[in-house]
C-alpha positions as CSV (number, residue, x, y, z in Angstrom):
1,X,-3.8,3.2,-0.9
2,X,-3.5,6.1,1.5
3,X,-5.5,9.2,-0.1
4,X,-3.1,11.9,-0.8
5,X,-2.7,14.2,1.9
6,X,-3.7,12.0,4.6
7,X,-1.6,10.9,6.7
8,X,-1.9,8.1,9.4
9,X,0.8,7.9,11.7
10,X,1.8,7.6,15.2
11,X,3.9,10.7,15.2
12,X,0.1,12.6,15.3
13,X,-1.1,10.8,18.3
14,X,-1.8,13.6,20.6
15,X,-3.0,14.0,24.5
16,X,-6.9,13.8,24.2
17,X,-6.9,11.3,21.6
18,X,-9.9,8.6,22.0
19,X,-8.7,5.0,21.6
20,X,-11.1,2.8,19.6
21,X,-11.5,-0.9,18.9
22,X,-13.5,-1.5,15.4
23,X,-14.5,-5.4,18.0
24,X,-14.2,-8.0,20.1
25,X,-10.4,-8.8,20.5
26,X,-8.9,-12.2,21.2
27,X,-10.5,-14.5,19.1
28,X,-8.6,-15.1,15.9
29,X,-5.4,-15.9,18.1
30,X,-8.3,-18.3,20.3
31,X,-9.5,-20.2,17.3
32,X,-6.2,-20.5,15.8
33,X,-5.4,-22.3,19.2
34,X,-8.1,-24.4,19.2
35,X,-7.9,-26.0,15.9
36,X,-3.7,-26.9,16.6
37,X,-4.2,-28.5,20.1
38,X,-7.9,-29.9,18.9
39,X,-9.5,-28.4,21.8
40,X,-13.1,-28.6,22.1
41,X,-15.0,-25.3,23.8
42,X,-18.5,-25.4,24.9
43,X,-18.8,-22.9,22.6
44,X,-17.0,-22.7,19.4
45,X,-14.8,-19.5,18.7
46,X,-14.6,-18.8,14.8
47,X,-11.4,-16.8,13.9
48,X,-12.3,-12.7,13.6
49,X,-10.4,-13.0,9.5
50,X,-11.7,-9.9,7.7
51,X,-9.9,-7.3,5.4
52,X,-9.6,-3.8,7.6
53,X,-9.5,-2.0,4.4
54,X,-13.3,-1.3,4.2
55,X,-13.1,-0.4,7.9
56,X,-10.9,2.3,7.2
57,X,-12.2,3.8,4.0
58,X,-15.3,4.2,5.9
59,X,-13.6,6.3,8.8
60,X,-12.1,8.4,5.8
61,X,-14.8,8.6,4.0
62,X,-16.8,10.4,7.3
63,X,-14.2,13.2,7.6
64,X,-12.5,11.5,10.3
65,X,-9.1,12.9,11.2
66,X,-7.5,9.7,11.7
67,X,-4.3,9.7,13.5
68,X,-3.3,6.5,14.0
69,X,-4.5,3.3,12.8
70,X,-3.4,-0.6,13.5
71,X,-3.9,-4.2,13.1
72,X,-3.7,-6.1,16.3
73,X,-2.9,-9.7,14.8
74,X,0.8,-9.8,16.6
75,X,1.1,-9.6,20.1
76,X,-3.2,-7.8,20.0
77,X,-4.7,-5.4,21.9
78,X,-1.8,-4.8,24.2
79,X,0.9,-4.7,22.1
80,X,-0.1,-2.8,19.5
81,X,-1.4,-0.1,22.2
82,X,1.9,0.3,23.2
83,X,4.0,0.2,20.2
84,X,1.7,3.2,19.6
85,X,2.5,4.9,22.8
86,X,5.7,4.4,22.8
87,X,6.6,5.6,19.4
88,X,4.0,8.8,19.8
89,X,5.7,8.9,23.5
90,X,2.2,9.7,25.2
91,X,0.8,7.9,27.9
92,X,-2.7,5.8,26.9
93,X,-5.3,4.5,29.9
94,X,-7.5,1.8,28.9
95,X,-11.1,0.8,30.3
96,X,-10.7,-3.2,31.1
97,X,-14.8,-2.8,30.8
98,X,-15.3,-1.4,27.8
99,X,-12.8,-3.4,25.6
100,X,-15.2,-6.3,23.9
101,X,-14.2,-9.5,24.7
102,X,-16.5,-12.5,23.8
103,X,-17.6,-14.8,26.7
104,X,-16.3,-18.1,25.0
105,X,-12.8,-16.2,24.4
106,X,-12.5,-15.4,27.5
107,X,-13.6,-18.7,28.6
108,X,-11.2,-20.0,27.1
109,X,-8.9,-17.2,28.1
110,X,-9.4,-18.2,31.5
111,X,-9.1,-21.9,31.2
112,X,-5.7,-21.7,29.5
113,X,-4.3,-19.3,31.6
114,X,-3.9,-16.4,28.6
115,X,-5.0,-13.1,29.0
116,X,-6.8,-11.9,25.5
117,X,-5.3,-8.4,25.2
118,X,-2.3,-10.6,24.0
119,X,-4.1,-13.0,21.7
120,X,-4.2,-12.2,18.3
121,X,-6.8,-10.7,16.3
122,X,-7.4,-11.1,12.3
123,X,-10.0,-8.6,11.6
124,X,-9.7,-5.5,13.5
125,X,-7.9,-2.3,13.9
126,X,-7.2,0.6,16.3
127,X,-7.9,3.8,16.2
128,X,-6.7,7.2,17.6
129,X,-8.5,10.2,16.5
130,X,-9.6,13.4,17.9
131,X,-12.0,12.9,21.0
132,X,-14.2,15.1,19.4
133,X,-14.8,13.2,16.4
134,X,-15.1,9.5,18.4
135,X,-18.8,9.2,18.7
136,X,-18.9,9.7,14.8
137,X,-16.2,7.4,14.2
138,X,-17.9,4.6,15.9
139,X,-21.1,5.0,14.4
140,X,-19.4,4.9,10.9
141,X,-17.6,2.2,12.3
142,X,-20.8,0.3,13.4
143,X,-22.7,1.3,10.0
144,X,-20.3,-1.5,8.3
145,X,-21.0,-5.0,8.5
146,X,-17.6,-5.5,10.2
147,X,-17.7,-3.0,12.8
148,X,-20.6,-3.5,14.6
149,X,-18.9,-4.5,18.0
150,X,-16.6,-1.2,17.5
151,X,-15.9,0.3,21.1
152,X,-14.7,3.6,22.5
153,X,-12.0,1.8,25.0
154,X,-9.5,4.4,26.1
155,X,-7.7,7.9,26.0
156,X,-4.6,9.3,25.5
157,X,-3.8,11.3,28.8
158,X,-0.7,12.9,28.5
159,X,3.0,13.0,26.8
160,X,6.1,10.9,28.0
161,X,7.9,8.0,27.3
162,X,5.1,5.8,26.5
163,X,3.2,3.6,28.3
164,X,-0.2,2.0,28.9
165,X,-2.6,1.5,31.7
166,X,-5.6,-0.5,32.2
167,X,-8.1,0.8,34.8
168,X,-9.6,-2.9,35.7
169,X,-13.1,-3.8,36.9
170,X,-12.3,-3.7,40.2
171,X,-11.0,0.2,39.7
172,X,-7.8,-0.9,40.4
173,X,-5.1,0.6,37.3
174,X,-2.3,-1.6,36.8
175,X,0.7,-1.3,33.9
176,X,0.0,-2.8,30.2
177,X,2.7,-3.7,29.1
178,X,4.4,-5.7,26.4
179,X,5.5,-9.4,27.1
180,X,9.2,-10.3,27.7
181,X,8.2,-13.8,25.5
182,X,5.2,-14.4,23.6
183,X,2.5,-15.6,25.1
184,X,1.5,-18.1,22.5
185,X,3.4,-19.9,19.7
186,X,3.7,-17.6,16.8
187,X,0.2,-18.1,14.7
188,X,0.7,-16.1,11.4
């Protein structure tokens, strides 16, 4: 249940918006994987499963003007950045180095040829919310048991049609866009 007079929607996704991730993305769609085509990792990924609700009553409960909020299970990270953008037509730059990514999912990642802003994730959710208010949103984000891997991993920077860009390690920025297929079989 959405508190009365709240409202969470991409329609209040403005210019100057921070972009948060309540974790690491990738590994529910990694574990899923796994278990089907009985691959065996070095290290085991365990699925990222968790109720969001508790996530979100806890921004709420901090004052947080929370303008958007999503769960990244289809199509992750990537997609559900730029349903957002696209419906709130604003253009959103992402940090490649700040989005948490666990070293055996993007082992794994690597080895199967995926990229893990596409793989799924079970437990998580995205945030847009007044820049202003981001460093207090993460730390109530972090306070609960589910959040403690939440990152500050992007801004909206402007109005438009609606699109994403990733600024890479390298410093290179490159389009983030939605996939003409899916990248893996459909896992929920």
């Amino acid at each position: 249940m959405v508190p009365e007079g709240v409202v969470i929607a991409p329609r209040r996704v403005r210019p100057g918006d921070a972009v948060l991730v309540s974790g690491d993305v990738g590994r529910h769609g990694i574990a899923v994987l796994s278990v089907r085509e009985a691959l065996a990792f070095e290290e085991p990924v365990e699925s990222d499963c968790a109720p969001v609700q508790g996530l979100t009553a806890a921004l709420l409960a901090s004052g947080i003007d929370v303008h958007c909020l999503r769960d990244p299970t289809r199509g992750g990270l990537a997609a559900v950045l730029n349903e957002i953008a696209r419906d709130a037509s604003v253009h959103v730059e992402v940090e490649e180095a700040q989005i948490p990514v666990e070293p055996a999912v993007l082992g794994a990642c690597e080895l199967l040829g995926l990229d893990p802003l596409y793989v799924a994730c079970e437990g998580r959710l995205v945030a847009f919310l007044p820049e202003a208010q981001a460093e207090r949103a993460l730390a109530s984000l972090r306070d609960h048991r589910l959040g403690r891997g939440a990152a500050r991993i992007g801004r909206v920077v402007g109005e438009g049609k609606g699109s994403v860009v990733l600024r890479t390690r390298l410093g290179t920025r490159r389009t983030l866009d939605l996939l003409s297929g899916e990248q893996l079989p459909r896992i929920c």
